[in-house]
N, C-alpha and C positions, 0 to 999 in steps of 0.2 A: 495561467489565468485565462488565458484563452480557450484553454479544453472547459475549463470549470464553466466559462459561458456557452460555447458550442455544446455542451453535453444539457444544460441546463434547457437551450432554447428546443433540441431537439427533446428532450424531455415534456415540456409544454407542449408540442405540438402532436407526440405521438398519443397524448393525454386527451389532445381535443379532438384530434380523430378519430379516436376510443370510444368517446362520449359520443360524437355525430354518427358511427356507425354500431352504436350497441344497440341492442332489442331496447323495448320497449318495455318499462315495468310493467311487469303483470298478465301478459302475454306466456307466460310460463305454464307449462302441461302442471293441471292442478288449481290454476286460479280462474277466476272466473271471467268469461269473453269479454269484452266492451261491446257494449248495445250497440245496434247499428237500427234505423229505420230511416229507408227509402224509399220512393215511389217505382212501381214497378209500370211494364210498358202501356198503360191505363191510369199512371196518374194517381193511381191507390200505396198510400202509406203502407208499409208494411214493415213489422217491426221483427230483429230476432228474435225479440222475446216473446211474442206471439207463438211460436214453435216450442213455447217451452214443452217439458215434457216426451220431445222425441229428440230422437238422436242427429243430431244436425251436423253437417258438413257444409263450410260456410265454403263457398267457391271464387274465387277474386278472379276475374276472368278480362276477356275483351275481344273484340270479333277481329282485331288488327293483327291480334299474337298467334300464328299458326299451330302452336304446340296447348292452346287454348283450347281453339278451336276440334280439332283432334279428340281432346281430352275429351268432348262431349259424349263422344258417343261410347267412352268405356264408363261417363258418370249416369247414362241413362241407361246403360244393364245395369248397374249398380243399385240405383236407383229401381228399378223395376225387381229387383232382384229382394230388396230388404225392404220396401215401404211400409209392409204389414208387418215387419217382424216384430218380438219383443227383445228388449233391451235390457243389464242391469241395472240400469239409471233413466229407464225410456219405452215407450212403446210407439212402431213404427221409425221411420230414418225419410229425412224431408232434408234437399238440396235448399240449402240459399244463395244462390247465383249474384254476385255483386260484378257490376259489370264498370269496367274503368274506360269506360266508350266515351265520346264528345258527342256522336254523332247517330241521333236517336235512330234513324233507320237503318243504317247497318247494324245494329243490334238486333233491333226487330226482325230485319231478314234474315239472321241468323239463327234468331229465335226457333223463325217460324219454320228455316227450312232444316235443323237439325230436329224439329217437332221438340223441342226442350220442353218438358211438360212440370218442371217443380216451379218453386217459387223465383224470381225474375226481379231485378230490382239496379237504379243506376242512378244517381243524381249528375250524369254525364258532364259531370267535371273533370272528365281525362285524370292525370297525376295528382292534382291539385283536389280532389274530391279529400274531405275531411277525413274518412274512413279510411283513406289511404297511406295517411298519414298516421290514424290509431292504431292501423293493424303493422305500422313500418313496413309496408309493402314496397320491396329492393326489386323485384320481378315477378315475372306472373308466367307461369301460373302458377297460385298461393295458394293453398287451403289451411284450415282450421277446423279439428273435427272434436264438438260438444257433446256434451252428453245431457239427460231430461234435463237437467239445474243449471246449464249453461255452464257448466267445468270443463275447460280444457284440458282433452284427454290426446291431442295430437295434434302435430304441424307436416303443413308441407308433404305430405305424402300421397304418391300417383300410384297408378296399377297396380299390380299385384299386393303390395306391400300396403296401399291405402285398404283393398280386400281385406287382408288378413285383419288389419286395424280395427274394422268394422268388424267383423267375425268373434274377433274376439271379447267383445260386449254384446256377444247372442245371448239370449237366457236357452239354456237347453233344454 
């Protein structure tokens, strides 16, 4: 009787851990992003869906996380590299930078001094920002990479491998 309960409770609870650390429906390569509109370092609304139409790489960042920070300067050859291109589902490729800051001028300053020149956005609500919580963001740095109709065609992937990712929805 004893097993039957001890097996039962650990049962429940590896069930609820399951649940508190699974994705997030709908976030699946295939379906469509969750909207995101934030104000960017000006205070102007700015929506993903705005970008429809190009190839978007949504960027979940923050100026506190070193491997963040880094990342910027392999997302601005990137960025410089595809913004004119054409897509199978897009023309051109435009960064959405979601930034998980508290603290508006360290963003700004980093903004300004990696010269990040795509689109910039934060409601500098640290962990607790709502987006953070749609896109189940466990760490950062996260990405999400769309295509023109907002389908997710990828997650989570840096350097080379984010490359290829892009590449491979060139129109040739």
């Amino acid at each position: 009787m004893k097993n039957l309960i001890l097996t039962t409770v650990l049962l429940v609870f590896c069930s609820s851990l399951s649940a508190i650390y699974a994705q997030v429906p709908g976030l699946e390569k295939g379906n469509k992003a969750p909207e995101i509109s934030l104000p960017d370092p000006n205070g102007k609304e700015i929506s993903l869906s705005s970008l429809k139409g190009k190839l978007v790489l949504i960027d979940f960042w923050a100026t506190w996380c070193s491997p963040c920070v880094e990342e910027q300067t392999d997302l601005a050859r990137l960025f410089t590299k595809f913004k004119n291109s054409g897509f199978t589902n897009g023309k051109g490729f435009e960064i959405y930078g979601v930034s998980l800051d508290a603290k508006k001028p360290n963003w700004e300053n980093v903004v300004r001094s990696k010269k990040i020149s795509w689109v910039q956005v934060s409601d500098l609500k640290f962990w607790k920002s709502p987006v953070a919580k749609t896109y189940n963001i466990q760490e950062l740095p996260f990405n999400v990479l769309i295509d023109g109709k907002g389908i997710i065609l990828a997650k989570n992937l840096h350097g080379i491998d984010l490359e290829k990712a892009i590449s491979k929805y060139l129109t040739k």
